[in-house]
N, C-alpha and C positions, 0 to 999 in steps of 0.2 A: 754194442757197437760204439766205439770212440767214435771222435770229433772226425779225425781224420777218414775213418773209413767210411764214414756217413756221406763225406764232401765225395769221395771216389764214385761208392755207389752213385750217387744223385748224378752225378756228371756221367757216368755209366750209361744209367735211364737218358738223360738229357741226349744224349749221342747215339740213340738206339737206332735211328731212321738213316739222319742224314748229316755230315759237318757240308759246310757252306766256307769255301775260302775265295776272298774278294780283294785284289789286291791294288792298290792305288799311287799314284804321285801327283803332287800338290792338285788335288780332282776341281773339279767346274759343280760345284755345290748343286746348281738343280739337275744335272747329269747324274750327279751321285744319287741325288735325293730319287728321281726315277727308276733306278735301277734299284733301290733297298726297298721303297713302297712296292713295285713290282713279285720282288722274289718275297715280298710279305704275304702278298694278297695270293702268291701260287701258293705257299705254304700254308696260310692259312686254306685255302682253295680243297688243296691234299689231306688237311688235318695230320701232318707229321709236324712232330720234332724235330727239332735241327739248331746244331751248334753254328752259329755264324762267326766267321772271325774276319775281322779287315785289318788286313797288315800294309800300313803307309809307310811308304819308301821318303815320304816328304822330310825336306831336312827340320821343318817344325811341327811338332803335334797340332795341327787345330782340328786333325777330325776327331777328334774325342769331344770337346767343346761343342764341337757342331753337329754331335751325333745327341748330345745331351738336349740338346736345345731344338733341335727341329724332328728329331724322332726318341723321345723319351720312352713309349710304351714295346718298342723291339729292342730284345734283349740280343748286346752281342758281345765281342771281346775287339779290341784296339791293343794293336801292337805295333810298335813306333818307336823312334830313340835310333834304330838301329842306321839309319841312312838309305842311301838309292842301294840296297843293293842287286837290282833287279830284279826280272819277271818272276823269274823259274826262281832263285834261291828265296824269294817272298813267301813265294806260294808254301815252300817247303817247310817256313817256319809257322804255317798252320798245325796246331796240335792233330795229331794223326787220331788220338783216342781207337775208337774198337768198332766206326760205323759201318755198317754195309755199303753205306755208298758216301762217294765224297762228289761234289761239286767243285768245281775251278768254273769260276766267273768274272767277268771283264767287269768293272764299273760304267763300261757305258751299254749295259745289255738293258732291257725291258723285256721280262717274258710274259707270254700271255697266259690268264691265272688260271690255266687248266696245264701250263706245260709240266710242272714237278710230278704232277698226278699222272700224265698220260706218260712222261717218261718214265716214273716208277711203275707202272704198271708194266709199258715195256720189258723193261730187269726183270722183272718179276715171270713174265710168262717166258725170257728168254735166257735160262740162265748162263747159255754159250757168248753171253752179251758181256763185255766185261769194260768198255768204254761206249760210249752215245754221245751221238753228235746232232744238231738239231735241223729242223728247216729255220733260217733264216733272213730276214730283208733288213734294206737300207729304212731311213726312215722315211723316203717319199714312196715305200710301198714298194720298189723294187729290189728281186731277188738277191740274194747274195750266196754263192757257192763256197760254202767252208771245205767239202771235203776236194782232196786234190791229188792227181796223182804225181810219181814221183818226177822232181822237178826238174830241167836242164838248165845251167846259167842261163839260155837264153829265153827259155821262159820267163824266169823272174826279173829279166830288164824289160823283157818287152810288158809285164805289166806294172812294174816298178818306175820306169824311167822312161821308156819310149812315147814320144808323142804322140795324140790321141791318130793320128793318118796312119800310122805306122802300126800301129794298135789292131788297126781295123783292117788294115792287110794280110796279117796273120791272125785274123780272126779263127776261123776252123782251129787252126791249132793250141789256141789261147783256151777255146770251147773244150777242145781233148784233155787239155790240161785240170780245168776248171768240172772236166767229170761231168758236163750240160747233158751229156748224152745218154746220163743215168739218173739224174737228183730230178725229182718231180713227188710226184705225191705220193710213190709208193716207197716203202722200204728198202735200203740198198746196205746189203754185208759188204764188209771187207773195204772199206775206201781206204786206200794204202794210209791217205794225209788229212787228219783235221785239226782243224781250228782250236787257239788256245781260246776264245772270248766263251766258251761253254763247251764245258768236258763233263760228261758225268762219266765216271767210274766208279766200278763198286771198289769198295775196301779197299781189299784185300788187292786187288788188284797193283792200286796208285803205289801200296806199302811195299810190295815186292818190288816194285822199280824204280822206288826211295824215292819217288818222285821224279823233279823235273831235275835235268844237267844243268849244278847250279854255275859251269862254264861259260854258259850262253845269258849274259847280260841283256838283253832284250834282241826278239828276233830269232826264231828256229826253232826255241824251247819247243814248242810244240808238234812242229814237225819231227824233232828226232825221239819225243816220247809218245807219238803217234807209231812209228818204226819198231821203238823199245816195245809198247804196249801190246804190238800185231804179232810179236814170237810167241807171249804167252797165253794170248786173248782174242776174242772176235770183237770188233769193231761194227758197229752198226749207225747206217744214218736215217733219222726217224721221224719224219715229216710232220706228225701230228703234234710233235713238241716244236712249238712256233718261238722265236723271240723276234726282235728287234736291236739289230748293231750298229752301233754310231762306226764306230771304224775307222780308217785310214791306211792311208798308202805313205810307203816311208819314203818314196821321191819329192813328195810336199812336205816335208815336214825338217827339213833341214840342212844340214852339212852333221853334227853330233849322230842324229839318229841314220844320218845315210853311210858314213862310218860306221856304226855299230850293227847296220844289215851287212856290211861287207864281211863284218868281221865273225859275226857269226855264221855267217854263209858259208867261210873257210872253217870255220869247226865243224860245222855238218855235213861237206863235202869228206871234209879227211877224215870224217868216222864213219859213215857211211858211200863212200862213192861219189866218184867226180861222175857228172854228165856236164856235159857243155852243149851237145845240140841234140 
C-alpha cells in the first residue's frame, strides 16, 4: 500500500461512526470553547470516532490559533480563507467522506455527554430514522421547541417581531405552531420542521440532498432541508438526546440579519408554498 492509499484508508477508519460539521462567524471564544468540550465529553461518553470539521465564515483565521492554544489534545480540521458565505453553503463545505451519520451543529449548543450515545443508539434500533432532532432548552433551564410545523407569514412575525402583549394573545396558536401539544418526553415521528442548531442525519441521507440550498444565506436552510429531507426520510424527535441552545431571534439582532430573514423567507415561500395566515 503507497503513501497515498494509506492516508485514504486511515481517514476511511477515522470517519467510520460519525463526521461532525460545526460552523462559525467571528464566535465568542467561551461559547465556542463550550460547545467543542461538550461534543468532546459525548464523544468520548460514546466511544466513537468522529471527523470534526469547523468551517469559519470569519473574514480572519483566528480559530485555528485558538483551537491550538486552548484545546490542543481534540483533533479537528479548520477551514477558513473562504469568507461569510453563509450557513447552508458552510455546512456543505464539510468533507462528505463515507460516514453513516453526519452531525450539523450550531457553535452555541452544549450537549449533555450521554446525547451522541443515546442518539446513536436511536439510528441504530430505528433505521426508518433518517434525520434526529433533539429535546432542547434555553440556558436558564427552559424549554425550547425545535420541531415546527409548517409556517404562515404570520406566524413567524408574530414570533420574530411582535411584541411581547401581542405575543401572548395568539398564544394557543404560537403553541400549534411550536408543535407544544406533542414535544414532551416521549418520542414524536414526522415533525414536518426542525432546527438547524443539531441535525443528525445518517449519511447517506444528508449526501443525497447535497446537502443544505446553498441560496439561502442564513435563515430557512433548515427549514426547506427539513421538507427536502421528509420526501425521502422519516424524521424523528428524540427527547433523551438533551442539549442546550444559546439561540436567538432575528428581530433583536439587527436591520442586516432582519433583511436576510426576509429574504430568505421569499426563497422558501416560492419553492415550497406561500401561506400567509
Amino acid at each position: 500500500m503507497n503513501e497515498t492509499d494509506q492516508l485514504v484508508a486511515e481517514r476511511d477508519q477515522r470517519s467510520a461512526s460519525l463526521s461532525v460539521g460545526i460552523v462559525t462567524y467571528k464566535p465568542q471564544w467561551p461559547v465556542l470553547e463550550a460547545t467543542l468540550k461538550s461534543l468532546k465529553a459525548s464523544l468520548d461518553h460514546a466511544a466513537i470516532n468522529a471527523d470534526v470539521v469547523l468551517v469559519d465564515n470569519s473574514p480572519v483565521d483566528d480559530v485555528s490559533t485558538w483551537i491550538r492554544s486552548s484545546m490542543p489534545d481534540f483533533q479537528m480540521t479548520v477551514i477558513s480563507g473562504h469568507g461569510n458565505v453563509g450557513f447552508g453553503r458552510a455546512n456543505n463545505l464539510t468533507p462528505k467522506w463515507n460516514s453513516p451519520l453526519h452531525l450539523v451543529l450550531n457553535p452555541d449548543v452544549e450537549m449533555d455527554s450521554a446525547a451522541l450515545q443515546h442518539a446513536i443508539n436511536f439510528m441504530m434500533s430505528n433505521p426508518a430514522c433518517g434525520l434526529l432532532t433533539p429535546a432542547a432548552f434555553s440556558p436558564d433551564g427552559s424549554r425550547q421547541y425545535l420541531c415546527k410545523r409548517y409556517p404562515a407569514i404570520f406566524d413567524l412575525f408574530l414570533r420574530g417581531f411582535a411584541p411581547a402583549f401581542i405575543r401572548q394573545f395568539f398564544a394557543k396558536r404560537l403553541d400549534c405552531y411550536e408543535m407544544r401539544d406533542q414535544i414532551g418526553e416521549q418520542p414524536v415521528w414526522d415533525p414536518p420542521i426542525v432546527s438547524g442548531c443539531f441535525m443528525l442525519f445518517r449519511g447517506d441521507v444528508f449526501r443525497a440532498l447535497k446537502g443544505f440550498d446553498p441560496r439561502y444565506m442564513l435563515y430557512f436552510e433548515d427549514f426547506d432541508i427539513s421538507l427536502r429531507a421528509s420526501l425521502i426520510t422519516r424524521i424523528a424527535y428524540v427527547p433523551s438526546v438533551r442539549i442546550v441552545h444559546g439561540g436567538g431571534n432575528a428581530g433583536r439582532k439587527g436591520a442586516w440579519h432582519i433583511w436576510q430573514f426576509v429574504r430568505s423567507a421569499a426563497k422558501f415561500y416560492s419553492t415550497h408554498g406561500l401561506k400567509i395566515f
